[in-house]
C-alpha positions as CSV (number, residue, x, y, z in Angstrom):
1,X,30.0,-24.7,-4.4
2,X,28.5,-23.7,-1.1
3,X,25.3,-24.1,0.1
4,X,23.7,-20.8,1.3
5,X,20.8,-20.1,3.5
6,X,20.1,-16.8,2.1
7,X,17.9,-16.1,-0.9
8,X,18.3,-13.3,-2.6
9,X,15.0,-11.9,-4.3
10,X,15.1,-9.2,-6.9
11,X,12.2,-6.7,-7.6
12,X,11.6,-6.6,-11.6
13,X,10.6,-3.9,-13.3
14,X,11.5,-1.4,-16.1
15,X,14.7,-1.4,-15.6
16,X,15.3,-4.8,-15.9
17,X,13.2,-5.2,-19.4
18,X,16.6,-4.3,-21.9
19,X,17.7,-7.7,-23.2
20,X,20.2,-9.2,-21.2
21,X,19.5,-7.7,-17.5
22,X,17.1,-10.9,-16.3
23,X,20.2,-13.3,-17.7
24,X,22.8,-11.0,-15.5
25,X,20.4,-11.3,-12.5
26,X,20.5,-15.0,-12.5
27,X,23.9,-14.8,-12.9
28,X,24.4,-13.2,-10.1
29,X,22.4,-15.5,-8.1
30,X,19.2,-14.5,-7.8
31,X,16.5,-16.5,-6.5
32,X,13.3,-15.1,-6.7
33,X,12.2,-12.8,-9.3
34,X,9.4,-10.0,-7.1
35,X,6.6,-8.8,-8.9
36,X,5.0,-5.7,-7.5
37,X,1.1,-5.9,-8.8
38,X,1.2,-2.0,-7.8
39,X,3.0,-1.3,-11.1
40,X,2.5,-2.4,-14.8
41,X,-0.4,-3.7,-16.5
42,X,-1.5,-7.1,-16.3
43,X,-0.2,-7.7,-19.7
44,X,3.5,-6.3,-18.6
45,X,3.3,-8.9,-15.4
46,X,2.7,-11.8,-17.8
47,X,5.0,-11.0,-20.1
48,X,7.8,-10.4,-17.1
49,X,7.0,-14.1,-15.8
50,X,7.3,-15.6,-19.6
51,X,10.7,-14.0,-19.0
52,X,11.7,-15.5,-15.9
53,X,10.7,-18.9,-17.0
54,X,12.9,-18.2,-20.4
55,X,15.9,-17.0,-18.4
56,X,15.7,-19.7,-15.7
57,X,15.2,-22.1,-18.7
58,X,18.2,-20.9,-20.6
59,X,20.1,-21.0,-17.5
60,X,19.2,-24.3,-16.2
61,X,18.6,-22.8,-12.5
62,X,15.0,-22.8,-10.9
63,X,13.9,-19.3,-10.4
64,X,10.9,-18.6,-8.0
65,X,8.4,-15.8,-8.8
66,X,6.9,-13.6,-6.2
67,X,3.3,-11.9,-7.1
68,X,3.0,-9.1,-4.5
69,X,-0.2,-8.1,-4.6
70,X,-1.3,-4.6,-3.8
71,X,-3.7,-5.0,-1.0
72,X,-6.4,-2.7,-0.3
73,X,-5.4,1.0,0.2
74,X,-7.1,3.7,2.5
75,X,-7.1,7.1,1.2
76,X,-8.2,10.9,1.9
77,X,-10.5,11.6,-0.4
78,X,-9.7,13.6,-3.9
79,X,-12.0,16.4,-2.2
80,X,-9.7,16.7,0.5
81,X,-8.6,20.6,1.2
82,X,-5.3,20.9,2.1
83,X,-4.7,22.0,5.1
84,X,-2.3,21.6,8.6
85,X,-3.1,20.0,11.4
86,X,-1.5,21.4,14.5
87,X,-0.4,19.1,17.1
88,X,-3.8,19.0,19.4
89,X,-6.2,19.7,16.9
90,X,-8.9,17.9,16.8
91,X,-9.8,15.9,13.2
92,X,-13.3,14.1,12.3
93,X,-12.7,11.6,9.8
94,X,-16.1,10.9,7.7
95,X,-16.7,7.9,5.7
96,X,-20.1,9.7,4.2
97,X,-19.6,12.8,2.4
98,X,-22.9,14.2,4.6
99,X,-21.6,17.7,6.1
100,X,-17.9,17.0,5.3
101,X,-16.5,20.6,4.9
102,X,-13.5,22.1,7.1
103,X,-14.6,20.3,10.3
104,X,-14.6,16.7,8.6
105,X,-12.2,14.8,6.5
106,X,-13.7,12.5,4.2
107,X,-12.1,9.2,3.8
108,X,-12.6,6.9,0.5
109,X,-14.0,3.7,2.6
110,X,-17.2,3.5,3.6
111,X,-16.8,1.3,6.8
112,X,-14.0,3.5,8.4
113,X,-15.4,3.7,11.9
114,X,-15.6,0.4,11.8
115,X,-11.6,-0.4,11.5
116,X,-10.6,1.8,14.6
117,X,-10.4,0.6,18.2
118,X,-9.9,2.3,21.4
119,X,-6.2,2.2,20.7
120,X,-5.7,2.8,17.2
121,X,-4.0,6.0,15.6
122,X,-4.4,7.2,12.3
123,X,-1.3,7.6,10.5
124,X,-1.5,9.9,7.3
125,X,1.3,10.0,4.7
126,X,4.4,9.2,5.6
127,X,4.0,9.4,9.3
128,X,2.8,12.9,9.6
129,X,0.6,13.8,11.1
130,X,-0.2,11.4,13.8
131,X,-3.5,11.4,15.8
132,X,-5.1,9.2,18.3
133,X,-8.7,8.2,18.2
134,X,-10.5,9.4,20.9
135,X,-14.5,8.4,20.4
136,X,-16.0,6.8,16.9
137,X,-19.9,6.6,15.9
138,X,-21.4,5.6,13.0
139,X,-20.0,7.6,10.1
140,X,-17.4,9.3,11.2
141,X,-14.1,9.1,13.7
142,X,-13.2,11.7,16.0
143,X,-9.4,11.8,16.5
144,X,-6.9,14.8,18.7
145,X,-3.5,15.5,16.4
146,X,-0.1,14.5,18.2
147,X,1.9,15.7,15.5
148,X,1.9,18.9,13.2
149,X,1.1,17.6,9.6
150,X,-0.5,18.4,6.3
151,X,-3.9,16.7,5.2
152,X,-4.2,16.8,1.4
153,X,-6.3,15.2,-1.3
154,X,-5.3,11.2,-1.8
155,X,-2.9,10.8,1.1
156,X,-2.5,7.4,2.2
157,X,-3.8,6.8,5.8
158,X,-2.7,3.7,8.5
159,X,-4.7,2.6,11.4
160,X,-2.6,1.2,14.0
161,X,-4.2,-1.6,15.9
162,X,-6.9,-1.9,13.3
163,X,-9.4,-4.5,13.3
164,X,-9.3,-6.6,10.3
165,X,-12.3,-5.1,8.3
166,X,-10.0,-4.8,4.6
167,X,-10.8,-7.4,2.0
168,X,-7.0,-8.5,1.4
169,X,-8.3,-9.6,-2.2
170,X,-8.9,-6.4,-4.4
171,X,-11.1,-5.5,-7.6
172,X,-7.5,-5.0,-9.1
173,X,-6.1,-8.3,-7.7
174,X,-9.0,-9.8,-9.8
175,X,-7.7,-8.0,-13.2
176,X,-3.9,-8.8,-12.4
């Protein structure tokens, strides 16, 4: 046998619940069985690790288990009109729902402003649109559009160069 440096680390999930698919996974030389805390109940995650530990028993290997936790997500909020952003536009971004209406986006975390630096874009969705942050107060972020893009209720948003204001541990980490 040879000894690799590689591991190989497989993401569980539905489609590997049937009877049979964990054993073939091993098999094949997995090494790590992902769990992605995102998706499934706490319930389904227990049970998925039960089966790791029962394959990796039955197969005499050791099989890690990876918990990936969600993390803390930043959102538009459900209130959110949809709407394009044109590529200069300026955007407010509130985190207080005080005289949010088509001037003002309202984002679901409170301490917004607080995350952004001189540097930092916001990144909605997958990528689009993209704005820079040009001034930020208390409540609200005032940012000009470099890319066309479409602002609608829920969409995920990224701060580039953010400071590290996001509890890492989450009120769902707790329940998982």
């Amino acid at each position: 046998m040879f000894n690799r440096r590689t591991k190989i680390v497989a993401t569980l999930g539905p489609a590997t619940d049937p009877p049979g698919v964990l054993d073939g996974l091993i098999a094949a030389g997995i090494d790590c069985a992902r769990l992605n805390c995102s998706h499934g109940t706490p319930d389904e995650l227990r049970r998925r690790v039960a089966e790791v530990r029962a394959a990796a028993g039955r197969t005499g290997r050791s099989i890690a288990v990876l918990v990936d936790l969600q993390g803390p997500k930043l959102r538009l909020a459900a209130g959110t009109a949809p709407r394009l952003v044109r590529a200069g536009e300026i955007v407010t971004f509130a985190s207080t729902g005080e005289g949010v209406g088509d001037a003002r986006v309202l984002v679901d975390f409170p301490d917004f402003p607080r995350l952004v630096t001189e540097h930092s874009q916001i990144v909605i969705g997958d990528g689009v649109p993209r704005l820079m942050v040009e001034s930020s107060g208390p409540g609200e972020v005032v940012c000009r559009a470099l890319s066309a893009g479409e602002l609608a209720p829920r969409k995920g948003i990224n701060v580039t160069y953010a400071r590290p204001e996001l509890p890492a541990i989450t009120a769902k980490t707790y329940r998982t």
